[in-house]
C-alpha positions as a Markdown table, in Angstrom:
| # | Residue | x | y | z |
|---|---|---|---|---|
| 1 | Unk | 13.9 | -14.2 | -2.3 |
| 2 | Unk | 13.8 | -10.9 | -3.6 |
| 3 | Unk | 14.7 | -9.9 | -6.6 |
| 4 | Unk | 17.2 | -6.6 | -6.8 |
| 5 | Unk | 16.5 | -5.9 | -10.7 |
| 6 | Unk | 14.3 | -4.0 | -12.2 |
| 7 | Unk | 13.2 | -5.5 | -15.5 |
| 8 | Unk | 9.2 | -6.7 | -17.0 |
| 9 | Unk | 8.2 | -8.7 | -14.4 |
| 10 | Unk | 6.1 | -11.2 | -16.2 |
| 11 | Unk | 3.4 | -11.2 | -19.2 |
| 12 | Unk | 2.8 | -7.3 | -19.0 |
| 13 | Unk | 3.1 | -4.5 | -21.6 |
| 14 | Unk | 7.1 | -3.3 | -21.4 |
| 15 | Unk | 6.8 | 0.2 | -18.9 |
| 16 | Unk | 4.3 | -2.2 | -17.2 |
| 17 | Unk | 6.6 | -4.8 | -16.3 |
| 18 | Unk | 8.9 | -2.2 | -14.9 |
| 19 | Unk | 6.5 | -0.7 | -13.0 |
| 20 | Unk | 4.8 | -3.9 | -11.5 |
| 21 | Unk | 8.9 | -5.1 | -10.8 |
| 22 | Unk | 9.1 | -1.4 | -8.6 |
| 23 | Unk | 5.6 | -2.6 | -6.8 |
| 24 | Unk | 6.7 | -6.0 | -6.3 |
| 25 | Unk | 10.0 | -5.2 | -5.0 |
| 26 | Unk | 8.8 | -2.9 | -2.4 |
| 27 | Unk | 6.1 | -4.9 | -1.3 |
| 28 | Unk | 8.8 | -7.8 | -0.8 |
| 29 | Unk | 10.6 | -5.8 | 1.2 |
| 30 | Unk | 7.6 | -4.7 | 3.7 |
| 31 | Unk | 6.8 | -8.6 | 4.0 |
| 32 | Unk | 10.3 | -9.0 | 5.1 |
| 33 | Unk | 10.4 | -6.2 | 7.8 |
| 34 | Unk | 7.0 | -7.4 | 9.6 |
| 35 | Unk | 7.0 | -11.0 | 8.9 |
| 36 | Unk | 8.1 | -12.0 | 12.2 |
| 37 | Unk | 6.3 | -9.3 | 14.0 |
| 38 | Unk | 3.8 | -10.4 | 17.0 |
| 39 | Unk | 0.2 | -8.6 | 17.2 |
| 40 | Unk | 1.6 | -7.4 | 20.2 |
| 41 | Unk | 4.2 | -5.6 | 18.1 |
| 42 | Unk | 1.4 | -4.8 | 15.7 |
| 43 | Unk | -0.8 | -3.0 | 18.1 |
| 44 | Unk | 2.0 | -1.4 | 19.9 |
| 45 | Unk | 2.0 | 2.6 | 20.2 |
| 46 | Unk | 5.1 | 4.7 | 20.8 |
| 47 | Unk | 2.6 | 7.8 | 22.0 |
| 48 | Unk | -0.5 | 8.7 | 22.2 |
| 49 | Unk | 0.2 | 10.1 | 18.7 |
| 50 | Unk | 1.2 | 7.2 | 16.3 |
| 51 | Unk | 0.0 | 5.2 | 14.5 |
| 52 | Unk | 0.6 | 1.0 | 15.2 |
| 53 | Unk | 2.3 | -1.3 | 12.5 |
| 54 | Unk | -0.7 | -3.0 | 12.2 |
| 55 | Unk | -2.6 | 0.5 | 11.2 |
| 56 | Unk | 0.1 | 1.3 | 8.9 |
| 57 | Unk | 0.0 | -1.7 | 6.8 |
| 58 | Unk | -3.6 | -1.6 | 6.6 |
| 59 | Unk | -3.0 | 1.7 | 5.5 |
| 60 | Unk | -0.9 | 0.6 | 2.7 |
| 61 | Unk | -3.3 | -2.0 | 1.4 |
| 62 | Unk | -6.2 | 1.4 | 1.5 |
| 63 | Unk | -4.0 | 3.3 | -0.8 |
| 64 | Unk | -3.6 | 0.7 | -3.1 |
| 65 | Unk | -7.2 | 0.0 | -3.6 |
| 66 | Unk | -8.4 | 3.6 | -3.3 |
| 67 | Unk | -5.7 | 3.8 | -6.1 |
| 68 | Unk | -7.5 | 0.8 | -8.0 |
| 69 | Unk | -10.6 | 2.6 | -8.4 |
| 70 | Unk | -9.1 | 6.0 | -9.4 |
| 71 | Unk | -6.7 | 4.4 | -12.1 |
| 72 | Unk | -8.4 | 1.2 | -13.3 |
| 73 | Unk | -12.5 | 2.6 | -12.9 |
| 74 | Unk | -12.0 | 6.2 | -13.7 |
| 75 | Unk | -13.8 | 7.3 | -10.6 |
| 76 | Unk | -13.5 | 8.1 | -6.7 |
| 77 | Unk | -14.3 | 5.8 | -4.2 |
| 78 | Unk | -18.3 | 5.3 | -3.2 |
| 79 | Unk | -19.9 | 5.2 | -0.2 |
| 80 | Unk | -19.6 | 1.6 | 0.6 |
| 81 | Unk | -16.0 | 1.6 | -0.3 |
| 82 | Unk | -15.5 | 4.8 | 1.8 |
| 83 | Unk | -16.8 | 2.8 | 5.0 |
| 84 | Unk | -15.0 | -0.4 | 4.4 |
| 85 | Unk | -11.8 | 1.4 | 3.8 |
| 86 | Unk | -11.6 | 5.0 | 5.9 |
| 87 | Unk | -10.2 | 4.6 | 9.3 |
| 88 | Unk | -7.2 | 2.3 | 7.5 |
| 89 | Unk | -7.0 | 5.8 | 4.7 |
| 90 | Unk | -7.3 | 8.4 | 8.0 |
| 91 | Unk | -5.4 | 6.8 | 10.6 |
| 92 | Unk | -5.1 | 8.3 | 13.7 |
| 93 | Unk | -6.8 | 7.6 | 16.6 |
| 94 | Unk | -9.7 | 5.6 | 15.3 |
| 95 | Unk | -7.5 | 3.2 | 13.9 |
| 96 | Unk | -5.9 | 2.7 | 16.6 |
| 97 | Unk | -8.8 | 1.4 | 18.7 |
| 98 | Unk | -10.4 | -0.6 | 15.8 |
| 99 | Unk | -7.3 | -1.7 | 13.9 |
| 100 | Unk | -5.7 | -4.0 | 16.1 |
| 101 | Unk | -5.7 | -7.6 | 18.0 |
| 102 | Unk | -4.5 | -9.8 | 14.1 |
| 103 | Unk | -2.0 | -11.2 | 13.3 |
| 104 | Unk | 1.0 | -10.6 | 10.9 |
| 105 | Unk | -1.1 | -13.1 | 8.7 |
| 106 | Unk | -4.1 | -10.9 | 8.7 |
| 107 | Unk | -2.1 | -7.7 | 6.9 |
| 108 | Unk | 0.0 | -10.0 | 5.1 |
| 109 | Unk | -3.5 | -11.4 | 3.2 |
| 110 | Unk | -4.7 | -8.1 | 3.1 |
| 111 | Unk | -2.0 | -6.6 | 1.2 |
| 112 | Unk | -1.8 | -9.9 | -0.9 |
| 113 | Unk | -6.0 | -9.7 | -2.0 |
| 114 | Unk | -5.1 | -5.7 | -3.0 |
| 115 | Unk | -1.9 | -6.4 | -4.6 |
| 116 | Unk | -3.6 | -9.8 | -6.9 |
| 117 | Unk | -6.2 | -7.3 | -8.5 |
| 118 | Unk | -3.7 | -4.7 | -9.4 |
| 119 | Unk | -1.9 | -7.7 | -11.2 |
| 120 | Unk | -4.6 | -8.6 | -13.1 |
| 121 | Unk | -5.7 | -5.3 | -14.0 |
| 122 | Unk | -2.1 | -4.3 | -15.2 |
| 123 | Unk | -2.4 | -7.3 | -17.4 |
| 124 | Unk | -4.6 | -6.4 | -19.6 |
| 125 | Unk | -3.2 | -2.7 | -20.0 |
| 126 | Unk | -0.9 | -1.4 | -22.1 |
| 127 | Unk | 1.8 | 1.3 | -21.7 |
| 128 | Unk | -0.1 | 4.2 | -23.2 |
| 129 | Unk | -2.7 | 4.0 | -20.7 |
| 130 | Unk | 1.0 | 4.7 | -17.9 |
| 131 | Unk | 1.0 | 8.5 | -19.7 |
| 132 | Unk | -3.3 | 9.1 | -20.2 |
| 133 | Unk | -3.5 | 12.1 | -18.6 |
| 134 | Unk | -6.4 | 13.5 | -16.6 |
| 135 | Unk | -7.6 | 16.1 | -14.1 |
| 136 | Unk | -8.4 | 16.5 | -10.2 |
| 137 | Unk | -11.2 | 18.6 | -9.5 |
| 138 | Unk | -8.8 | 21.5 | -8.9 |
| 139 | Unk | -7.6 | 21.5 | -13.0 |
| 140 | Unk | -4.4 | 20.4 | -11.6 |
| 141 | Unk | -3.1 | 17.2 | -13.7 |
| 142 | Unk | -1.7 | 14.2 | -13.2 |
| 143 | Unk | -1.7 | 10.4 | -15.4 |
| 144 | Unk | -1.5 | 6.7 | -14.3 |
| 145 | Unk | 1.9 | 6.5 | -14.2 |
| 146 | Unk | 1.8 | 9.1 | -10.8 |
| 147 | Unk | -0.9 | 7.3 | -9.5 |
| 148 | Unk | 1.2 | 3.9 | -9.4 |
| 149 | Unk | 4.6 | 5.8 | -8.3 |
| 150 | Unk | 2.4 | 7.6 | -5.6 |
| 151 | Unk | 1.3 | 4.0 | -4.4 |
| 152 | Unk | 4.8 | 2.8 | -4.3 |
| 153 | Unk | 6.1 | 6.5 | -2.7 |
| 154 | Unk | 3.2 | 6.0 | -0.2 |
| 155 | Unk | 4.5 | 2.0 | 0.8 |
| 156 | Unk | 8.2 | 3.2 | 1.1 |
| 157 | Unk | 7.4 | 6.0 | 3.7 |
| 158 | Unk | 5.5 | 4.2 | 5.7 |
| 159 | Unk | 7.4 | 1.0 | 6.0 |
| 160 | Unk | 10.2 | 3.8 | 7.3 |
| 161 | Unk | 7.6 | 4.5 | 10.1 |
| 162 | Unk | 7.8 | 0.7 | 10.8 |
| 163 | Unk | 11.1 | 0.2 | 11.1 |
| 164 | Unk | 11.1 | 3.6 | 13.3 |
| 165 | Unk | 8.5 | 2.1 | 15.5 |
| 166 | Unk | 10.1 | -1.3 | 15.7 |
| 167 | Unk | 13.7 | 0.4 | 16.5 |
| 168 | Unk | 11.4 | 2.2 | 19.5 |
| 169 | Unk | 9.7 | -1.3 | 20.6 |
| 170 | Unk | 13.2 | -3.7 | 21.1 |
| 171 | Unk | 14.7 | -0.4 | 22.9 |
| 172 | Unk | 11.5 | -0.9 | 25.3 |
| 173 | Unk | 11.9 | -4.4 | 26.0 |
């Protein structure tokens, strides 16, 4: 069931409580909206353009762990990461011919394995670590806390995309 309060979700440092509730919350809600979906509704396309359900949540699980690294390692994805994870972070048309033909099970597990290491790394933080401020290679800053609302900003516009495109698919059957 999901839970419509925002309060410390657990064993975590008060502002991170909160913040893991926000994450939690959302997530729930994304489960809900494609949980029943078919991989034929995961794969489908509404133009030559956009991006599939399927690409979208694997987008969603990129973010997060791209996020991981930045926040919790204090560095930008390498290489290896960069291969495993770059046609889910790009999208387009490469992910739509490679990200495709799983089932809801298959995102659902992805976005599960992300979501347990953010968990475990947000246990073991405290709430100063939310406001440490740093810098991106333009001088421009930004702190932890961003990063973690930019996660959840990032998972709330695209599940809109997925309920546009599943609005589009039942008017097309």
């Amino acid at each position: 069931m999901i839970d419509y309060r925002i309060k410390n979700a657990g064993d975590y440092a008060q502002k991170i409580g909160e913040l893991v509730s926000m994450l939690e919350h959302t997530r729930a809600v994304t489960l809900e909206e494609i949980k029943d979906l078919s991989e034929e509704d995961l794969d489908s396309v509404a133009d030559e353009t956009s991006n599939t359900i399927g690409a979208l949540l694997h987008h969603i699980a990129s973010i997060e762990y791209v996020h991981q690294v930045i926040s919790f390692e204090g560095r930008d994805i390498n290489e290896a990461e960069m291969e495993q994870w770059k046609t889910a972070l790009e999208l387009g048309p490469e992910a739509r011919k490679i990200i495709c033909e799983n089932p809801v099970s298959y995102y659902m597990n992805e976005l599960a394995k992300v979501r347990e290491k953010t968990l475990l790394k947000f246990k073991v933080i405290n709430d100063d670590w939310l406001f440490e401020e740093k810098k991106w290679g333009n001088g421009v800053p930004h702190n932890n806390y961003y990063l973690w609302f930019h996660v959840m900003e990032d998972e709330i516009n695209h599940r809109g995309q997925i309920r546009m495109l599943k609005r589009m698919l039942s008017g097309s059957k």
